[in-house]
N, C-alpha and C positions, 0 to 999 in steps of 0.2 A: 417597725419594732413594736411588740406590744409588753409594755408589763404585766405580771403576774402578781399578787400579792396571795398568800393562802397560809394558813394556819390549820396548825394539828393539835387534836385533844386524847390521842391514844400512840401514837406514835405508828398507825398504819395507813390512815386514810386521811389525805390534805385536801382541805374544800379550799375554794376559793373567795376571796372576799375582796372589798375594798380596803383604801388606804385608812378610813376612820374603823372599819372592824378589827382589820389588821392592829390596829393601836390598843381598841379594849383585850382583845383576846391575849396582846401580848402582857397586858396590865394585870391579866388575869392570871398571867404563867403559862399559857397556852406555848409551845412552839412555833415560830413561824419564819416565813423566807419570802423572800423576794425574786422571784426570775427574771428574765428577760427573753422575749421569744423574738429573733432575731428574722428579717425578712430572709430571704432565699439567699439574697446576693452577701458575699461574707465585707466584712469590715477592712476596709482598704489597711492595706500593710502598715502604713505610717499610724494609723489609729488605733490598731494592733499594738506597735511597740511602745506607744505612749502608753498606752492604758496596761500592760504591762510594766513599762517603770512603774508607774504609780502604784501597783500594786502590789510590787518588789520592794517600794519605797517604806520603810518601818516610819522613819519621821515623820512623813507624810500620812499616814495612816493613825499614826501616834498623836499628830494634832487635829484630830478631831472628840467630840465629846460624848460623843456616842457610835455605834455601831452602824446605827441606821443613817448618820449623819455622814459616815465613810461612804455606806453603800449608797444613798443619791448622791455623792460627788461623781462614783465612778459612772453611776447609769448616765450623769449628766454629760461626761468629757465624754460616751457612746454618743449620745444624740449631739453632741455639737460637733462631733468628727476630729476632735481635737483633748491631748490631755493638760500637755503645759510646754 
């Protein structure tokens, strides 16, 4: 699995950057995202439907403090094969 971090400053063409660029650009108002580029083999079933609740889950999504703070929960419970 590789992450992607990439930010846009026109809304047509997304560069790619690191996790510290990613931060000023978004400081700056730039838009940006986060992927996940996933090996060939897909995510076993069980780590599919967890990672689904959780993302079904509003409370859970709701306590966190930011947006970015959601999205490395969920990238995390992919890489440890497990949600809750």
């Amino acid at each position: 699995m590789k992450i992607i971090h990439q930010w846009c400053d026109d809304d047509q063409f997304w560069l790619d950057c690191n996790e510290q660029s990613m931060a000023s650009a978004r400081a700056a108002g730039w838009k940006t995202r986060t992927l996940v580029e996933l090996d060939d083999a897909p995510l076993p079933d069980s780590v599919r439907c967890s990672l689904l609740s959780l993302i079904r889950d509003d409370g859970y999504a709701a306590s966190f403090q930011s947006l970015g703070q959601y999205r490395s929960a969920l990238i995390q419970a992919i890489r440890e094969g497990s949600a809750r």
